[in-house]
C-alpha positions as CSV (number, residue, x, y, z in Angstrom):
1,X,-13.0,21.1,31.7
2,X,-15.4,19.9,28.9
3,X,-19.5,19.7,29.7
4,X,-20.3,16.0,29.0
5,X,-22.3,15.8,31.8
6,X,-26.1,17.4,30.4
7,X,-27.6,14.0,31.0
8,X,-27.1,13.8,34.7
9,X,-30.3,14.8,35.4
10,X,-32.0,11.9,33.3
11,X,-30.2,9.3,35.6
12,X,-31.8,11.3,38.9
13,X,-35.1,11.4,36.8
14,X,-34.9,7.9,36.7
15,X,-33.9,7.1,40.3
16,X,-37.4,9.2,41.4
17,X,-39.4,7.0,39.5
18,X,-38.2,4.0,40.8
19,X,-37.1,4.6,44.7
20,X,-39.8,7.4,45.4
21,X,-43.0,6.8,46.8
22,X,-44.9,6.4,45.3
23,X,-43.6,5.4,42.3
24,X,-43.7,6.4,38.6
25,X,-43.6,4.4,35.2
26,X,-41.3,5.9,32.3
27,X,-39.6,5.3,28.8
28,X,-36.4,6.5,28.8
29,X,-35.7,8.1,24.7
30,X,-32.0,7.0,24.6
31,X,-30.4,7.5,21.0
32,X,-27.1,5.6,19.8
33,X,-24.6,6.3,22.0
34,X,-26.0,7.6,24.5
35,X,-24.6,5.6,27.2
36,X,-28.3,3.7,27.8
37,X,-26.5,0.6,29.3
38,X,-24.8,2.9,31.7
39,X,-28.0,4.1,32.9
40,X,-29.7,1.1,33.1
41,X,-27.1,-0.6,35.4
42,X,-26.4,2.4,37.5
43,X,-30.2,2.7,38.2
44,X,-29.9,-1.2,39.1
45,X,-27.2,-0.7,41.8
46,X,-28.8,2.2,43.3
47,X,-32.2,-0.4,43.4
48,X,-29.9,-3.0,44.7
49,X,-28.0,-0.9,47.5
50,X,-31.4,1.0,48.4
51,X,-34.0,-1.6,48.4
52,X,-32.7,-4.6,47.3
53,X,-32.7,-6.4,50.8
54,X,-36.2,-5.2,51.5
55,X,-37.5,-6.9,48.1
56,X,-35.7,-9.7,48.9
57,X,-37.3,-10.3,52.4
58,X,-40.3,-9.9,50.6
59,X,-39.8,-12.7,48.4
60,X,-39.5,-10.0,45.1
61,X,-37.3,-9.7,42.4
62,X,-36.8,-6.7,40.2
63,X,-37.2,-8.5,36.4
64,X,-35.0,-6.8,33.7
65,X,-35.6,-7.8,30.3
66,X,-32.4,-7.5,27.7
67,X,-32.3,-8.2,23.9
68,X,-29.8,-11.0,23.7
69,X,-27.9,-13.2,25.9
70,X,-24.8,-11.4,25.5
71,X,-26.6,-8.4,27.1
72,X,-27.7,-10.6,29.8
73,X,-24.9,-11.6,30.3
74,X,-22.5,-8.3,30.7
75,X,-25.6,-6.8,32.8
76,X,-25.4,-10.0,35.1
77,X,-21.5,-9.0,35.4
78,X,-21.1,-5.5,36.0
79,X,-24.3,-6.4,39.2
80,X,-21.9,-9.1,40.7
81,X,-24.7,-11.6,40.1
82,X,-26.9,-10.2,42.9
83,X,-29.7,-11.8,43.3
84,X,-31.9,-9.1,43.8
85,X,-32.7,-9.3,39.8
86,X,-33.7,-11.6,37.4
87,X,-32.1,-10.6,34.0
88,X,-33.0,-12.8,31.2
89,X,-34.3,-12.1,27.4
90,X,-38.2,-11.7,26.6
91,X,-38.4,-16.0,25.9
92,X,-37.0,-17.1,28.5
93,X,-39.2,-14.8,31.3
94,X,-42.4,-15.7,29.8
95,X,-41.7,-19.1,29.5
96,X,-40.9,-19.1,32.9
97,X,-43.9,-17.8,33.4
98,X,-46.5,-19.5,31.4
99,X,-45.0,-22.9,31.8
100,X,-46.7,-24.3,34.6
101,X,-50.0,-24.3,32.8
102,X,-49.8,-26.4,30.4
103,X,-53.6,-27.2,29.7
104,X,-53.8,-23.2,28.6
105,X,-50.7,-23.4,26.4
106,X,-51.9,-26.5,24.9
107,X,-55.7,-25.3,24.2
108,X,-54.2,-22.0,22.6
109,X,-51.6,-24.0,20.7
110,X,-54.4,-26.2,19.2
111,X,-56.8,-23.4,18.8
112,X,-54.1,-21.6,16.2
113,X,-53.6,-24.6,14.5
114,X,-57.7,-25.0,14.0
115,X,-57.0,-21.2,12.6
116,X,-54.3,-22.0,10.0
117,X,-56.4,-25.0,9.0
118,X,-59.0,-22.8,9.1
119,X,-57.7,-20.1,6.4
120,X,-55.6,-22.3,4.1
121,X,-59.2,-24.0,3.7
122,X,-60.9,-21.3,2.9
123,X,-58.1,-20.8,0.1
124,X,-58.0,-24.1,-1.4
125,X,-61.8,-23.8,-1.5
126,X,-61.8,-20.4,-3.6
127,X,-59.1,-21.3,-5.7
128,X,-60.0,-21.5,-9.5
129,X,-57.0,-23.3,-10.6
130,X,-56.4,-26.5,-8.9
131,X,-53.2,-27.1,-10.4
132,X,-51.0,-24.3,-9.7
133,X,-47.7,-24.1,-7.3
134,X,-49.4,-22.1,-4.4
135,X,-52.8,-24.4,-4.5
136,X,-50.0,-27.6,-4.0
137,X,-48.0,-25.5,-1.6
138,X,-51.1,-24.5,0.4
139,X,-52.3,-28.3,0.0
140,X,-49.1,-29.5,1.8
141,X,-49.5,-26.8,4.2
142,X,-52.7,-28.1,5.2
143,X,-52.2,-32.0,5.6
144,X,-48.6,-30.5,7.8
145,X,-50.9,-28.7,10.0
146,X,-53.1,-31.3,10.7
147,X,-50.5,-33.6,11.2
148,X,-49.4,-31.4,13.8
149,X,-52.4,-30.9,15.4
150,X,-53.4,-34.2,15.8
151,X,-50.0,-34.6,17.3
152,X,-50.2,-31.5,19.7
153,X,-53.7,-33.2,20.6
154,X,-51.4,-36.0,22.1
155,X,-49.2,-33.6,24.2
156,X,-49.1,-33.9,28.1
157,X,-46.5,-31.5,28.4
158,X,-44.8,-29.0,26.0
159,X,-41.3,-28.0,26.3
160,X,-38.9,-24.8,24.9
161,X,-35.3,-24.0,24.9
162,X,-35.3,-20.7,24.1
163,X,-31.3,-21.0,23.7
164,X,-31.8,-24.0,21.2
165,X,-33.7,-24.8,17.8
166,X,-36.3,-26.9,19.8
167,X,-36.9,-29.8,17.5
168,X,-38.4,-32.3,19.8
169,X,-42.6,-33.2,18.9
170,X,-43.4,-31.4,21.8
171,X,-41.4,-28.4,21.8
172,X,-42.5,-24.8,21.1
173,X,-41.3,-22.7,18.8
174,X,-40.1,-19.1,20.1
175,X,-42.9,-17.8,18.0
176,X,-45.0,-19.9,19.8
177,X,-44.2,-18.9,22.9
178,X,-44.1,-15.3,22.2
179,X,-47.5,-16.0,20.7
180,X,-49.4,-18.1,23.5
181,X,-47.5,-16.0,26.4
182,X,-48.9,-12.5,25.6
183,X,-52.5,-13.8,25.1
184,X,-52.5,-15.5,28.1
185,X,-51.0,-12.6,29.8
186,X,-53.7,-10.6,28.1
187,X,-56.5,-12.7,29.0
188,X,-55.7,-13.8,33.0
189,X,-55.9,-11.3,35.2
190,X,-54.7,-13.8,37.5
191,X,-51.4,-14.0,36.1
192,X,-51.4,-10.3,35.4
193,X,-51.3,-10.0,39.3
194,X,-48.8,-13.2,40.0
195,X,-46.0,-10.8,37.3
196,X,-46.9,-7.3,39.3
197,X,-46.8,-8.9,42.8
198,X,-43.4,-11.2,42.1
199,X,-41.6,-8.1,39.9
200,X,-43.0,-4.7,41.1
201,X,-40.3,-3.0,39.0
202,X,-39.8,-4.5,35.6
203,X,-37.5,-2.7,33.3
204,X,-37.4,-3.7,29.7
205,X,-33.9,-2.6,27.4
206,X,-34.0,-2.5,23.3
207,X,-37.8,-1.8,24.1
208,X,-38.3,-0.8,20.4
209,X,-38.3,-4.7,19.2
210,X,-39.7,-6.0,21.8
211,X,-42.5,-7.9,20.1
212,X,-45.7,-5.9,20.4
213,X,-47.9,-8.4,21.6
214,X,-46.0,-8.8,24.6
215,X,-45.4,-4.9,24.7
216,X,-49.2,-4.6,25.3
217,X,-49.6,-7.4,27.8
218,X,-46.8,-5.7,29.7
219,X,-48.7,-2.6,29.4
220,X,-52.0,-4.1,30.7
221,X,-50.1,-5.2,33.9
222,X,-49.7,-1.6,34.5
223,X,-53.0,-0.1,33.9
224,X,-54.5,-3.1,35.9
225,X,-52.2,-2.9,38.8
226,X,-50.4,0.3,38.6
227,X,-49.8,1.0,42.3
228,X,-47.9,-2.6,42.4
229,X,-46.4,-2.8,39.3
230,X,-44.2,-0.2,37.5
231,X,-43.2,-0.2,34.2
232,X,-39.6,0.9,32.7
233,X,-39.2,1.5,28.8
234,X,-35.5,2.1,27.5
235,X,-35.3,2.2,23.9
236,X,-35.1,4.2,20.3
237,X,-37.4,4.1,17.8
238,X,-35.1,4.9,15.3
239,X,-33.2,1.8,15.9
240,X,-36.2,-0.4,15.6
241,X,-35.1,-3.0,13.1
242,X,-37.6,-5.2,13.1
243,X,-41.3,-5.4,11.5
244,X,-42.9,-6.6,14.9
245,X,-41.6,-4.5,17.4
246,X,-44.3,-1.9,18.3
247,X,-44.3,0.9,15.6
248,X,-46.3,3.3,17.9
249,X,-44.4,2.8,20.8
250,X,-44.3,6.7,21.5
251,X,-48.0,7.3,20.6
252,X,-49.1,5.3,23.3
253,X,-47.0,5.8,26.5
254,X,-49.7,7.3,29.4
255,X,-49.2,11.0,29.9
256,X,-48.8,10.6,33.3
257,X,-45.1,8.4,32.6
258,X,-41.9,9.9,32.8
259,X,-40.3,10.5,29.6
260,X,-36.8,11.8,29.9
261,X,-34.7,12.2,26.7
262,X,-31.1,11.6,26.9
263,X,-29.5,14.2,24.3
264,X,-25.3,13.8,24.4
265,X,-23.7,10.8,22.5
266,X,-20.8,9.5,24.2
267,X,-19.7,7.3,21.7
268,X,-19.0,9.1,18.1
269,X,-16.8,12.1,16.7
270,X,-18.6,15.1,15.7
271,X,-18.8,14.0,12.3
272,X,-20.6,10.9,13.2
273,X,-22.9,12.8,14.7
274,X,-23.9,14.6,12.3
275,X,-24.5,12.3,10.3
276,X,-26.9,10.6,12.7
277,X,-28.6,13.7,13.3
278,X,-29.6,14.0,9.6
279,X,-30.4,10.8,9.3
280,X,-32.2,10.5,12.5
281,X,-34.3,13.6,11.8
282,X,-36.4,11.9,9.3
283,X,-37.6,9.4,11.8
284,X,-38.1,10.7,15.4
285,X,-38.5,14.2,16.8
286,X,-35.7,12.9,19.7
287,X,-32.9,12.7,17.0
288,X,-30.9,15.4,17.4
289,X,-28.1,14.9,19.9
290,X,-25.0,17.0,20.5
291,X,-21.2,15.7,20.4
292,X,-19.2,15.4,23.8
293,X,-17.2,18.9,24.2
294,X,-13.6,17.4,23.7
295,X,-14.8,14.9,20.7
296,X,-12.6,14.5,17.7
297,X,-14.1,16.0,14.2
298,X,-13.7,12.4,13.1
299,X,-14.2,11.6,9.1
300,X,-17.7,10.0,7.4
301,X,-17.4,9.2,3.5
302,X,-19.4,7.8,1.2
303,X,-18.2,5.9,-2.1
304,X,-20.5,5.3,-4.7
305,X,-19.7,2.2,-7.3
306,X,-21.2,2.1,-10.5
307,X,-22.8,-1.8,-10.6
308,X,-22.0,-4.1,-13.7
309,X,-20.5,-7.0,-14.7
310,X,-17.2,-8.2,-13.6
311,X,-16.6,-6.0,-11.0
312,X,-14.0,-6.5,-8.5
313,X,-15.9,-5.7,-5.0
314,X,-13.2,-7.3,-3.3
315,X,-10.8,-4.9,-5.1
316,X,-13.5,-1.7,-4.5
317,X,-13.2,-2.4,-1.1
318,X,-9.9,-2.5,-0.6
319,X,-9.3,0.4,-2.3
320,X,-11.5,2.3,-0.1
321,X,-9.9,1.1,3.1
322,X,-6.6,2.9,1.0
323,X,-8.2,5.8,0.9
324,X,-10.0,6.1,4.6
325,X,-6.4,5.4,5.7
326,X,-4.9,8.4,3.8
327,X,-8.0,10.6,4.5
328,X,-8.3,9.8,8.1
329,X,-4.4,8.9,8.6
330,X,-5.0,6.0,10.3
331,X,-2.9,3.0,9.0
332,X,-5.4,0.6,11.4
333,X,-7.8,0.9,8.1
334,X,-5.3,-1.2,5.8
335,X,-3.6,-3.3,8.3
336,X,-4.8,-7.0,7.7
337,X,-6.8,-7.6,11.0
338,X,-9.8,-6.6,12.3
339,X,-9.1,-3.3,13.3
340,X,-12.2,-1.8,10.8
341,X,-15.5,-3.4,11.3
342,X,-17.7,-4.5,7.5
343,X,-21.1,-4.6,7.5
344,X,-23.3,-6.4,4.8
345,X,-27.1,-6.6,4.7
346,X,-27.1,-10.3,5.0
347,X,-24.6,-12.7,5.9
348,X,-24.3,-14.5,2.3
349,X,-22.4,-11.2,1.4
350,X,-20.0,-11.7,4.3
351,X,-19.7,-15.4,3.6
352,X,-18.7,-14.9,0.1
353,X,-16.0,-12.2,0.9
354,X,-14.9,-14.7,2.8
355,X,-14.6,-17.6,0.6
356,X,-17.4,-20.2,2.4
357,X,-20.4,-19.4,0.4
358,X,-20.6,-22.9,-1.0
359,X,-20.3,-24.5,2.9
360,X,-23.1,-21.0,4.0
361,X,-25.9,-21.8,1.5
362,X,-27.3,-25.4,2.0
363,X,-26.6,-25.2,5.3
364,X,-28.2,-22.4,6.2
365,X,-31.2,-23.1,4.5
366,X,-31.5,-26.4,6.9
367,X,-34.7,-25.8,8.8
368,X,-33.9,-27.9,11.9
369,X,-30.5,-25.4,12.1
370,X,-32.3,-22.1,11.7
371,X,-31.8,-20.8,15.3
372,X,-28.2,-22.5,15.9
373,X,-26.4,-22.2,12.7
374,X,-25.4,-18.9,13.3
375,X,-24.6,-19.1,16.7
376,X,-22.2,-21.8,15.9
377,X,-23.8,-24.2,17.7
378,X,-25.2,-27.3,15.7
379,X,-24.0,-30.3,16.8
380,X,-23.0,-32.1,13.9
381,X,-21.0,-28.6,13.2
382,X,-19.2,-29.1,16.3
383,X,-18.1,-32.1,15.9
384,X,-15.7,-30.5,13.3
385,X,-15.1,-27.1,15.3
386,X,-15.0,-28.5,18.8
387,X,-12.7,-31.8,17.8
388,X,-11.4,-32.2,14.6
389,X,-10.2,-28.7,14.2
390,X,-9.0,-28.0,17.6
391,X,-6.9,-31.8,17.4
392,X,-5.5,-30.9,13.9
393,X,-4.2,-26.8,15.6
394,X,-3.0,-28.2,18.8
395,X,-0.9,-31.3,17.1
396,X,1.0,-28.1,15.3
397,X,1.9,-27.5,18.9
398,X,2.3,-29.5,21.5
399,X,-0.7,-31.4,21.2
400,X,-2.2,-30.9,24.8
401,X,-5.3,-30.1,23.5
402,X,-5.8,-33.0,21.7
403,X,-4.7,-35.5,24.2
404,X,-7.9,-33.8,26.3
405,X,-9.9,-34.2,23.4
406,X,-9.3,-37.5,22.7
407,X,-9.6,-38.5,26.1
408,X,-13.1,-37.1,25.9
409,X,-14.4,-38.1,23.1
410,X,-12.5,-41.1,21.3
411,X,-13.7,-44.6,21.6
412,X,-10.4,-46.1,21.1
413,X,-9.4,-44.2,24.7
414,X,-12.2,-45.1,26.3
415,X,-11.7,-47.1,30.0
416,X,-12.8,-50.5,28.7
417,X,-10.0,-50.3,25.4
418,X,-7.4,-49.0,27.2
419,X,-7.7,-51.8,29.8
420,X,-7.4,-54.4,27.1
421,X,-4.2,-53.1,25.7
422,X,-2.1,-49.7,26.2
423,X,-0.9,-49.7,22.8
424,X,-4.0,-48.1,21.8
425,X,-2.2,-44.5,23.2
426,X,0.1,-45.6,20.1
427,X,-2.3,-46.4,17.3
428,X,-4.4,-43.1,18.7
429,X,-1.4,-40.8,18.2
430,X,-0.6,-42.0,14.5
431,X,-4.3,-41.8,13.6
432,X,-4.0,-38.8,15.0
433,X,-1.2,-37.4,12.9
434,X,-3.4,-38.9,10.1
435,X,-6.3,-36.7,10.2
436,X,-4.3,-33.4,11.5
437,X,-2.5,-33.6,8.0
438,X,-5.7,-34.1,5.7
439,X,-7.1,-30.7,7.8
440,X,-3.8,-29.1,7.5
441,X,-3.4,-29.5,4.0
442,X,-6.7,-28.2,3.6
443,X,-8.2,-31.7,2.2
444,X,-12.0,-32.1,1.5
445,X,-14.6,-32.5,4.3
446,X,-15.0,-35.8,2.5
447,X,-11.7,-37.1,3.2
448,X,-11.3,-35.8,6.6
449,X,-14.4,-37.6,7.9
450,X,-13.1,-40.5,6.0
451,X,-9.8,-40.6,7.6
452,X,-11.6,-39.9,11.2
453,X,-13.9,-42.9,10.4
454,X,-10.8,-45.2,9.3
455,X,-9.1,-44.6,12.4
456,X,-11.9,-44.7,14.8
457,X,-10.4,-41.9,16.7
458,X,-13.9,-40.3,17.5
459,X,-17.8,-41.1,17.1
460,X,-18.9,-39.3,13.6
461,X,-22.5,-38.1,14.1
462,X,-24.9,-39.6,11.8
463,X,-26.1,-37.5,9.3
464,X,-22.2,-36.8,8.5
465,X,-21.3,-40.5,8.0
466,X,-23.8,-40.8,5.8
467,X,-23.5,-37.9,4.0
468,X,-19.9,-39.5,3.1
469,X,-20.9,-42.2,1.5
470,X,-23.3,-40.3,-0.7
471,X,-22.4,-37.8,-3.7
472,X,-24.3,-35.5,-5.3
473,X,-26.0,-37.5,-7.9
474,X,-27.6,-39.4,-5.3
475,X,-29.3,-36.8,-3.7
476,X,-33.4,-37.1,-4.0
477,X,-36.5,-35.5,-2.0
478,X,-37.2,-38.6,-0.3
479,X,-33.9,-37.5,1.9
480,X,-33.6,-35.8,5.0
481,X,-33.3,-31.8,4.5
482,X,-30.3,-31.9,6.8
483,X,-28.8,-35.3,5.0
484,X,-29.1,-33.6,1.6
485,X,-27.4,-30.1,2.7
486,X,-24.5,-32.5,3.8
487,X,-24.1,-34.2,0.5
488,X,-23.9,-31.2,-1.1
489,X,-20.6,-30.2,0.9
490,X,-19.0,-33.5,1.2
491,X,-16.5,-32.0,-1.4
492,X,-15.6,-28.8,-0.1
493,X,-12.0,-28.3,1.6
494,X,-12.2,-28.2,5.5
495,X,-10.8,-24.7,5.7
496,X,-14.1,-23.9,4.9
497,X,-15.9,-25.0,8.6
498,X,-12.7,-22.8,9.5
499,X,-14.1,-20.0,8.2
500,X,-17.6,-20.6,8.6
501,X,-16.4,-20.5,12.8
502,X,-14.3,-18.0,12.5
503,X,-17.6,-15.9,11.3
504,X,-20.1,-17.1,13.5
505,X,-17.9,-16.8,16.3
506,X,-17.0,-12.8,15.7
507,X,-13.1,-14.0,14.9
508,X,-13.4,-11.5,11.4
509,X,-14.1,-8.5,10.6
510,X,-17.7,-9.1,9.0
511,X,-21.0,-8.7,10.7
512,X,-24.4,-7.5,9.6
513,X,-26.2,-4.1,9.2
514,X,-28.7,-5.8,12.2
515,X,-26.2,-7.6,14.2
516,X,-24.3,-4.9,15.3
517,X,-27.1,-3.0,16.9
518,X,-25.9,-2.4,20.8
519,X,-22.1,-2.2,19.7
520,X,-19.9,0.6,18.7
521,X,-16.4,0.1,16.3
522,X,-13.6,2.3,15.8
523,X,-13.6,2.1,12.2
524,X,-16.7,1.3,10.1
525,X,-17.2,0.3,6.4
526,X,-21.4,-0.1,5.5
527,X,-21.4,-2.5,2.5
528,X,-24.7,-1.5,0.4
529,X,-25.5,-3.7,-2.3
530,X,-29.4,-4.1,-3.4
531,X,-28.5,-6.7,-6.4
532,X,-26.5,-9.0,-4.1
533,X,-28.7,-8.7,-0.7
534,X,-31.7,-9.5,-2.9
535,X,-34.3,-8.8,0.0
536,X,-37.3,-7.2,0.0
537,X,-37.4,-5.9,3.1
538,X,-35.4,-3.3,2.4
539,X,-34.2,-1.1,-0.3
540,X,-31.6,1.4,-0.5
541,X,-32.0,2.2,-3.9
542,X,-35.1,3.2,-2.9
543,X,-33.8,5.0,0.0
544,X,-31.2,7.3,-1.8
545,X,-33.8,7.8,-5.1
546,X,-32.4,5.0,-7.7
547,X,-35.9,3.5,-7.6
548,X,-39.6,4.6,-7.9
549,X,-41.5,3.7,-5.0
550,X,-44.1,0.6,-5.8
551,X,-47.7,1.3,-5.4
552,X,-48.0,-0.1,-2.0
553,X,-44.6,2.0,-0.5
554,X,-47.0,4.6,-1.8
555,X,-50.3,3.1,-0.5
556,X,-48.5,2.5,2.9
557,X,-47.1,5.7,2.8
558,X,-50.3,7.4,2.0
559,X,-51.8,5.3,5.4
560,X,-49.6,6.4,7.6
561,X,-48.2,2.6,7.6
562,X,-44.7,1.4,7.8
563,X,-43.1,1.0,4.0
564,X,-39.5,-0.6,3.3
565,X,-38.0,3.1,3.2
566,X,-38.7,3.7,6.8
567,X,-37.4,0.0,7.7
568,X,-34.0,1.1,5.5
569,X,-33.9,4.6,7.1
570,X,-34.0,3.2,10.6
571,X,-30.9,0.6,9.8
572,X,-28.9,3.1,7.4
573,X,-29.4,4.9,11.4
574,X,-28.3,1.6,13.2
575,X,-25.2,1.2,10.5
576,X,-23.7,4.8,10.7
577,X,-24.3,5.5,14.3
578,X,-22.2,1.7,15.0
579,X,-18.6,4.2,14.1
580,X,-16.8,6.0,17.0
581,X,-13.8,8.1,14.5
582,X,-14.4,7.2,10.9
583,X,-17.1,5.8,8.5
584,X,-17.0,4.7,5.1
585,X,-20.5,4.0,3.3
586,X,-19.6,2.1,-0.1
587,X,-23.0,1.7,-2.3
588,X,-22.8,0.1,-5.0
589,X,-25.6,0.8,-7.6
590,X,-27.0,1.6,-11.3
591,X,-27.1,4.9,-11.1
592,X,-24.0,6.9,-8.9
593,X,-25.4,10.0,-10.0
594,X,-28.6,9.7,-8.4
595,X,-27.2,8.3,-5.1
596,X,-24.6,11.7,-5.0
597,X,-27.5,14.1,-5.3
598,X,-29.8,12.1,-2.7
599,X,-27.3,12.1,-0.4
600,X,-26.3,15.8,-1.0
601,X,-30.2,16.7,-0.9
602,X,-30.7,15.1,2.1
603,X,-28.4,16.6,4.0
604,X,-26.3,13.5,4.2
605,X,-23.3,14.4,2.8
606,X,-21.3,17.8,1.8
607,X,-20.5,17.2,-2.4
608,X,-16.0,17.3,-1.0
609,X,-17.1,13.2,1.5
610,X,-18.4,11.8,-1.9
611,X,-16.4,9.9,-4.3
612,X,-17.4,8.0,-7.1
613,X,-15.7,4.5,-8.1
């Protein structure tokens, strides 16, 4: 029988911290694939089954903090809902924290508004040049701050959604909250005791991004009330992949914590592996992990495209997805689903491999949609993906669906018209029929919402009614941001809000270098493209020796700071570790014959896995 069991003892290391007396505060060092969310929840049911009626009776919870919803979510499942924890993400527990004193979150929130007023000042003051873009950028800064201040002046009570995009006057921002919560943590010792006494275990997953602000208040808790309040790390540094999680996470965890390493990845083949491990090496002395016993070899490539005019990606790509399926012999890499997973550095790449860049770009860029967009959930959004769409699908069948949402959502079905005259079923089923053919034969978003407001079959939000009787031409800054992003898609066909939800809504086979942190994939292809991510943040040209450094890579280098080639190393990590059997990396770039010998240099890749295109 195969060994796959050398990290038994981290889950019993664990379960002494947290059910001994007394107990002991750790960071668990869990690399991908590790099997951290395995260890995390059996640790909770051992909590739950030992001491979870005695906390209870107590009136204490054990708080576990996740990175997203969705891990909320699956953790809240596989515990059975028991009510022993409360499981949330970092914005909504402080929020629930800090929201009952409002006179401290509004003298903070004022007080950093005095500060941005403060050093934009100071800037307009030194300026020479009174007449440049930044000195009327900076200008328009300031008179926005002090509008907002003397509105936040006005507040009685702020409010956050830390699900939504929080438009109201007196809503936070998650930054804000972030913000205000860990210096008022910080600064009340007060509440410092209220958290330790109400969660005397508090375990926080991804720990690596948590922002490090609240990292240190969290921290504070536990020198000021150790013997109350223990303190549970699980995380990787090398898959921190973003620029304010706490860099020095390692550097800083109390000798006297536990720090148990978990060393076998579950997940990947042996190639995989690997690969990870000479990645990894680069950016934590934890890297190295070993294979399960009875893992395949699996199969890691990497394709190397010469960049220039004209080219075909769409053709590149398929082509590799040829040749991973004759390499690997695995026919799921060309059949026309989503059997292989495509990663691109932002989603403007995916979007245009899909064929809704034109719908993607002005909408995205809408600052009111900037925490729903890509979650699918803007209102005026789902008015298209929630009824028109569904109506048009389900009248290709046997129109059930839309009969439910019509009866909804349609004024002409509504209690007080139906009561004047039953015809109106009629009229509403040949409307109907109207609008289910303009979607169906892929007509413009124009002439769908015209044919919706003809018939009066449902309420068309506002921004979208006027936006149809607009073009173009007749956009001007004096417009509403949102109004002016609809304009400019009025003339698109409607298969592209198809698309657009299919994408948000994880129905392709696109996601992002970032998004897929947490989640593993049979087959993976890693889309690298510099010229067409045009970010700043990262560089993989850089990263595999196509570019010099800059002076300040080299300056932050030089200080021991982070530079965009550890923020690249860390998600080239993230990307290649996401692969359980087979990995393609396809780069395109200026220079194929630099990107062969970094990669061969480092230790990457054998000379035989590279091809170039």
């Amino acid at each position: 029988m195969p060994n796959n069991n050398i990290d038994s003892q981290v889950d019993e290391t664990l379960e002494k911290c947290i059910l001994a007396t007394p107990r002991k505060s750790f960071f668990l060092f869990a690399s991908a694939g590790s099997g951290k969310t395995y260890s995390l929840v059996l640790l909770l049911k051992k909590i739950r089954d030992k001491i979870g009626q005695d906390l209870m009776l107590r009136g204490k919870n054990v708080a576990v903090i996740t990175y997203t919803n969705a891990a909320t979510d699956e953790i809240i499942n596989r515990l059975d809902y028991s009510p022993v924890f409360h499981i949330s993400t970092i914005h909504s527990f402080v929020w629930d924290v800090i929201k009952y004193y409002q006179n401290d979150i509004k003298q903070l929130y004022c007080q950093y508004l005095r500060d941005d007023i403060r050093i934009i000042g100071e800037k307009l003051d030194s300026a020479r040049n009174k007449t440049t873009k930044t000195y009327r950028t900076n200008f328009e800064k300031m008179n926005y701050l002090k509008d907002r201040l003397e509105r936040a002046e006005t507040i009685e009570k702020f409010v956050y959604n830390p699900n939504g995009s929080n438009p109201e006057y007196n809503a936070l921002s998650h930054a804000d909250v972030i913000k205000i919560s860990a210096q008022m943590i910080m600064n009340s010792l007060m509440l410092q005791r209220i958290i330790a006494q109400r969660y005397p275990i508090f375990l926080i997953d991804e720990s690596q991004d948590t922002k490090k602000e609240l990292v240190d208040a969290f921290f504070s808790i536990q020198k000021n009330f150790g013997e109350a309040f223990t303190l549970g790390l699980l995380g990787d540094q090398k898959q921190r992949i973003y620029t304010d999680g706490k860099k020095d996470m390692v550097s800083i965890i109390p000798i006297e914590w536990e720090q148990p390493v978990k060393k076998m990845n579950y997940r990947s083949a042996k190639r995989i592996v690997k690969l990870a491990n000479a990645i990894g090496k680069d950016i934590d002395f934890h890297a190295e992990q070993v294979s399960r016993e009875d893992a395949i070899e699996g199969f890691a490539r990497l394709f190397v495209v010469q960049q220039g005019n004209g080219i075909n990606k769409d053709e590149v790509e398929q082509t590799v997805m040829k040749k991973m399926c004759e390499l690997a012999k695995d026919a799921k890499w060309v059949e026309a689903n989503t059997n292989v997973k495509i990663l691109t550095l932002e989603h403007m790449m995916a979007a245009r491999r899909l064929g809704f860049e034109q719908f993607f770009g002005p909408l995205s860029k809408v600052t009111k949609y900037q925490m729903t967009f890509l979650q699918g959930t803007v209102s005026e959004l789902e008015f298209f993906t929630k009824e028109i769409l569904p109506i048009a699908d389900s009248i290709k069948e046997d129109g059930r669906i839309a009969l439910e949402i019509l009866k909804s959502n349609s004024p002409l079905l509504s209690k007080k018209n139906i009561e004047k005259s039953y015809g109106l079923y009629l009229r509403c089923r040949e409307e109907t029929g109207t609008v289910a053919k303009k979607v169906n034969d892929d007509h413009s978003i124009r002439e769908v919402v015209k044919a919706v407001r003809d018939s009066q079959l449902l309420t068309i939000p506002e921004v979208i009614r006027q936006a149809c009787e607009l073009t173009p031409d007749e956009i001007n800054d004096e417009m509403e941001e949102d109004l002016q992003a609809w304009v400019k898609v009025m003339d698109l066909p409607i298969s592209m809000v198809r698309k657009y939800d299919d994408y948000v809504n994880q129905r392709t086979r696109f996601d992002t270098h970032q998004g897929v942190k947490g989640l593993e994939f049979e087959r993976v292809m890693v889309i690298i493209d510099d010229s067409e991510a045009k970010g700043f943040m990262f560089s993989y040209d850089k990263l595999f020796g196509v570019k010099e450094l800059t002076e300040t890579d080299i300056k932050h280098i030089e200080a021991g700071e982070e530079s965009s080639i550890d923020r690249t190393l860390r998600l080239f990590y993230v990307t290649c570790t996401r692969a359980k059997e087979s990995l393609a990396i396809v780069m395109y770039t200026s220079d194929p014959n630099k990107v062969r010998n970094q990669a061969i240099n480092k230790g990457w890749f054998a000379e035989q896995e590279i091809e170039l295109l």
